[in-house]
TORBAFI-455794 format. One record per residue (C-alpha): residue number from 0; z, x negated, y. Coordinates in steps of 0.5 Angstrom, whole numbers, plus 500, padded with zeros to 3 digits. Example, Ala and Ser with C-alpha at 12.3 -4.5 7.8 and 13.67 -1.06 7.14 Angstrom:
<nodes>
+-----+-----+-----+-----+
!   k !   w !   u !   v !
+-----+-----+-----+-----+
!   0 ! 516 ! 475 ! 491 !
!   1 ! 514 ! 473 ! 498 !
+-----+-----+-----+-----+
</nodes>
This chain:
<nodes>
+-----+-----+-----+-----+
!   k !   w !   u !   v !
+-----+-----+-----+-----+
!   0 ! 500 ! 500 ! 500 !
!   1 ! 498 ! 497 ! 508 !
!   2 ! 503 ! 495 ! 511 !
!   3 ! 503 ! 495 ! 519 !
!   4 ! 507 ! 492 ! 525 !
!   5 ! 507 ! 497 ! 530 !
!   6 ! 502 ! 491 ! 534 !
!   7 ! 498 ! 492 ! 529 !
!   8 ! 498 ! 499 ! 528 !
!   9 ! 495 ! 500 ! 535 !
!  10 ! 490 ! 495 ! 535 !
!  11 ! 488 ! 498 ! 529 !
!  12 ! 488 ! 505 ! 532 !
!  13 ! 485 ! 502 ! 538 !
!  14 ! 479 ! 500 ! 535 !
!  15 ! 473 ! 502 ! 534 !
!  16 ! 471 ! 506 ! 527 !
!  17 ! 466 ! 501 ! 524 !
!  18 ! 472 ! 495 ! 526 !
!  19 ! 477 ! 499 ! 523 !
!  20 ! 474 ! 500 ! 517 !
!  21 ! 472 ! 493 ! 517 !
!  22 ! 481 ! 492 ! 518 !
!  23 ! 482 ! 497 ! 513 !
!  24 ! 478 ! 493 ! 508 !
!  25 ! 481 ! 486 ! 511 !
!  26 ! 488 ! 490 ! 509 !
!  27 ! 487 ! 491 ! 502 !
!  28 ! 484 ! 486 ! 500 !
!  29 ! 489 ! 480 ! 497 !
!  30 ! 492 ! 476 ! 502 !
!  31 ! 497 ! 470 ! 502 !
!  32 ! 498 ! 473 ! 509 !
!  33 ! 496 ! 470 ! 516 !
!  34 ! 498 ! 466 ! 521 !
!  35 ! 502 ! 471 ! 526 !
!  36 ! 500 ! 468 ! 534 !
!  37 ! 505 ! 472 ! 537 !
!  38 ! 511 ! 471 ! 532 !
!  39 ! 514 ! 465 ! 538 !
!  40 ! 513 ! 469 ! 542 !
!  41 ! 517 ! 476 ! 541 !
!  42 ! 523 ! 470 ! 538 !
!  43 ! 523 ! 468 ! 544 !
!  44 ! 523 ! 475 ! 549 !
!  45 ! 529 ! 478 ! 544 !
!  46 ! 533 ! 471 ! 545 !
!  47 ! 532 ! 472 ! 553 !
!  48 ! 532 ! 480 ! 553 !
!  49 ! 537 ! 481 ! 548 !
!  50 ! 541 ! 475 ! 548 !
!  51 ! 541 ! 473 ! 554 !
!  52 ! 539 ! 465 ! 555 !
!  53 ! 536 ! 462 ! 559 !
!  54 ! 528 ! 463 ! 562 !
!  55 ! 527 ! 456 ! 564 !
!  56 ! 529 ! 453 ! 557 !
!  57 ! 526 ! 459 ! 553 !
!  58 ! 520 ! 456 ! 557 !
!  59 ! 521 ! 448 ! 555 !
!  60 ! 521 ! 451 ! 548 !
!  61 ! 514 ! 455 ! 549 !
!  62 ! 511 ! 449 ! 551 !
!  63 ! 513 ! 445 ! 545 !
!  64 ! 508 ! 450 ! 540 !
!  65 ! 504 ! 446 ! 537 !
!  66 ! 498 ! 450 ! 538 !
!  67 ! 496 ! 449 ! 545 !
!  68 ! 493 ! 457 ! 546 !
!  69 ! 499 ! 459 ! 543 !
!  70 ! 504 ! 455 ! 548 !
!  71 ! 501 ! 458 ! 554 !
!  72 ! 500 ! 466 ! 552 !
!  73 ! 507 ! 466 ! 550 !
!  74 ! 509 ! 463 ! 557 !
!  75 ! 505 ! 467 ! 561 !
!  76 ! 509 ! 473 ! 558 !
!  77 ! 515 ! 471 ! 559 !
!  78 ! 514 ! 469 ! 566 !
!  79 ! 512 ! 477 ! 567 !
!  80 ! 518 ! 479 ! 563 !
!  81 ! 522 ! 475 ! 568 !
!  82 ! 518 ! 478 ! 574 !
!  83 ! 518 ! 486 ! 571 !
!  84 ! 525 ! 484 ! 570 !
!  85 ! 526 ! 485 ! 578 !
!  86 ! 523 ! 492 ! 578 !
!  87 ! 527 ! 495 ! 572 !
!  88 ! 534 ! 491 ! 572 !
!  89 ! 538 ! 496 ! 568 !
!  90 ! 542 ! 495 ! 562 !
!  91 ! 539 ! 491 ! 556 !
!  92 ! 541 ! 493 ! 548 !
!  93 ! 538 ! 492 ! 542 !
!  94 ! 535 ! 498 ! 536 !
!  95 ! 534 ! 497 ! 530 !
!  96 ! 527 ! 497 ! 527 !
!  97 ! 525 ! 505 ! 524 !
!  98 ! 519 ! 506 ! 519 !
!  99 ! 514 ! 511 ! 518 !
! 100 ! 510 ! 513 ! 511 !
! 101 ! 505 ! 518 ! 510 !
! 102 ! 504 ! 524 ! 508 !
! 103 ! 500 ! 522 ! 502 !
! 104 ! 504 ! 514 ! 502 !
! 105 ! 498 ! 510 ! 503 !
! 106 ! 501 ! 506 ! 509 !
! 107 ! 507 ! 505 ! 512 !
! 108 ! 508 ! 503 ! 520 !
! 109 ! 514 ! 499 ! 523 !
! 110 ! 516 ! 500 ! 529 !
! 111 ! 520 ! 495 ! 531 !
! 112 ! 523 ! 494 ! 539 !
! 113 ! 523 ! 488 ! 542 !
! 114 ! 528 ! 490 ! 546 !
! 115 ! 532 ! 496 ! 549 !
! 116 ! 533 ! 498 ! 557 !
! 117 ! 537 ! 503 ! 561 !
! 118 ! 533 ! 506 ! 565 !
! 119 ! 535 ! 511 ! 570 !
! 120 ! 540 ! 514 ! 565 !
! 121 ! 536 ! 513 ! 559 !
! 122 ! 536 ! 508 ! 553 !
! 123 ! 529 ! 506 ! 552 !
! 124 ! 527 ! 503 ! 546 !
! 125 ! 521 ! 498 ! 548 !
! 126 ! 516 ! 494 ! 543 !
! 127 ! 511 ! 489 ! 547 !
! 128 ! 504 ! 488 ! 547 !
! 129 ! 500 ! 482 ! 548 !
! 130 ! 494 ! 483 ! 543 !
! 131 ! 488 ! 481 ! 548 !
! 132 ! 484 ! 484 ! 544 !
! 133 ! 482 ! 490 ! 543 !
! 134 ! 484 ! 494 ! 551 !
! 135 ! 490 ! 498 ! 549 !
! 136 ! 489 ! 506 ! 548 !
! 137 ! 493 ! 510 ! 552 !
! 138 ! 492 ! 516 ! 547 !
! 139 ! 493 ! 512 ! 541 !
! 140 ! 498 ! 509 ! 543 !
! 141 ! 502 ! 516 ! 544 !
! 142 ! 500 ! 518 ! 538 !
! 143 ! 503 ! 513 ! 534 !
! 144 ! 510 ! 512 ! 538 !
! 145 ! 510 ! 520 ! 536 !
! 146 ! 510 ! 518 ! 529 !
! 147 ! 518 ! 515 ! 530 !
! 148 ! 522 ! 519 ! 533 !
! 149 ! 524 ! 523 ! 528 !
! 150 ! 525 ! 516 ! 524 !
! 151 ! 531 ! 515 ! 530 !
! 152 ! 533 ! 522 ! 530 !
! 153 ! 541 ! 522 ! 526 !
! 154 ! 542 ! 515 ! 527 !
! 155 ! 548 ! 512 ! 530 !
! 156 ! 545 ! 509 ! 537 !
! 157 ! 539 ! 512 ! 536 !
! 158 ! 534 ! 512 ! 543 !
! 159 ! 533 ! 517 ! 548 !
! 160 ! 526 ! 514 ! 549 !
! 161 ! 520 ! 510 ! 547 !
! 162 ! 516 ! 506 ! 551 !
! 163 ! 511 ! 500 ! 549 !
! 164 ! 511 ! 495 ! 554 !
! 165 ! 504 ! 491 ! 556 !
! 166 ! 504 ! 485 ! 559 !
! 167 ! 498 ! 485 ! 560 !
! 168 ! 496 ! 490 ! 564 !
! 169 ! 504 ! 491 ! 567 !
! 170 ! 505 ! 499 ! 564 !
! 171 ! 510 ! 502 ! 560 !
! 172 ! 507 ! 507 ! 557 !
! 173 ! 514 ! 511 ! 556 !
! 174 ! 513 ! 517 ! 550 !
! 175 ! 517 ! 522 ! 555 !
! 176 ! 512 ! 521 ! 560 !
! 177 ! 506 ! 525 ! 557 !
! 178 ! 506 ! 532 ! 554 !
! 179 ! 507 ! 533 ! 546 !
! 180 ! 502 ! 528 ! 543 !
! 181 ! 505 ! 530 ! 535 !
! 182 ! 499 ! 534 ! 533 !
! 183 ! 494 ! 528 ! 535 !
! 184 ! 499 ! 523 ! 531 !
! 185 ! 499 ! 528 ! 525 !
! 186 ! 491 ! 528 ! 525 !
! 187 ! 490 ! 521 ! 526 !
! 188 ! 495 ! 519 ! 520 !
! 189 ! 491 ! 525 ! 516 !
! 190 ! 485 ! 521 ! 518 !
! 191 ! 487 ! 514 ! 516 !
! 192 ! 490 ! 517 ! 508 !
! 193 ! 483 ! 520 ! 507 !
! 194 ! 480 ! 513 ! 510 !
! 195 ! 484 ! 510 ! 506 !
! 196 ! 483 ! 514 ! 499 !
! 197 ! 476 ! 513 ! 500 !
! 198 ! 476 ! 506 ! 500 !
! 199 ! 480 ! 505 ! 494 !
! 200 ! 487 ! 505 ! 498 !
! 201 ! 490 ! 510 ! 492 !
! 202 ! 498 ! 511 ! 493 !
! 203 ! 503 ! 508 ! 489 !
! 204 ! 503 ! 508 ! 482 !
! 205 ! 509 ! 514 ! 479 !
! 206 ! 515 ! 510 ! 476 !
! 207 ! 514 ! 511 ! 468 !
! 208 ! 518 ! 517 ! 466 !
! 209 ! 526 ! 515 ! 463 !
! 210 ! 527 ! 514 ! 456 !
! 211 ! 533 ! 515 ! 453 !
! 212 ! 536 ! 512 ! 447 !
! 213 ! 538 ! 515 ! 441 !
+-----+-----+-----+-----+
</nodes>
């Protein structure tokens, strides 16, 4: 079964219909598994955010990547966590990360928050985006934070919101600011179990039935 990061399930959804079939079968082939560009960085955006250390020296840290590019995306980013600081300075916290499965258990999807804020009197559970390519989809992108809050939901220290931060294009795109996008996350998820099944992406197999000695 496809198992997603919440970044990788919007580049997926933000793609178009012949790359993300084109991702899809990249997904079920084998794999050993790839080299994450953005893991450093959302290391480091939760030791700043979270625990509060040092921009200046989780920026030396950024500078000593090996892989140059890396070094430099990452950052540009937290130089621009440290400016949106500046705009929204409420309380930082932490939230535990919450996993959705389809229907028909053909992939599952974490939404994994790099950091949790007050804002004006709500918590808001909040994951970063910085993926170059492709362009975000706004639509998409509230279709798919639509898929957790009912993961959140009974909780102990559940959020009151969710938001996906772009430091790309400086928006937050908060789930709360928009109307219901539920409906539209039930047929996009609808539409990749199909998709899915067509592509050979079957659901796991059924345990096989207990035995009972004599």
């Amino acid at each position: 079964m496809p198992s997603f990061g919440f970044s990788a399930f919007l580049k997926l959804l933000s793609l178009t219909d012949r790359r993300q079939l084109s991702e899809l079968r990249k997904r079920l082939a084998p794999s050993d598994g790839g080299y994450d560009f953005h893991r450093g960085f959302r290391l480091l955006a939760n030791r700043y955010l979270s625990r509060g250390e040092t921009l200046a020296d989780l920026l030396a840290e950024a500078d000593g990547f090996a892989n140059p590019a890396e070094a430099r995306s990452a950052r540009a980013a937290l130089e621009y966590l440290s400016e949106w600081r500046v705009d929204f300075p409420g309380e930082l916290m932490a939230f535990e990360p919450r996993t959705f499965e389809s229907p028909d258990g053909r992939f599952k999807v974490r939404f994994t928050p790099d950091f949790g804020i007050n804002i004006a009197g709500q918590t808001v559970a909040v994951h970063i985006w910085k993926t170059l390519r492709p362009d975000l989809d706004a639509r998409m992108t509230y279709a798919a934070m639509s898929l957790f809050p009912p993961a959140f939901a009974g909780h102990a220290n559940a959020p009151d919101d969710l938001a996906v931060l772009s430091v790309l294009n400086g928006r937050l795109y908060r789930l709360s600011d928009v109307p219901d996008h539920s409906l539209l996350a039930s047929r996009v998820v609808a539409a990749l179990d199909a998709r899915l099944e067509e592509l050979g992406g079957g659901r796991p197999p059924a345990p096989p039935p207990a035995t009972i000695s004599p």
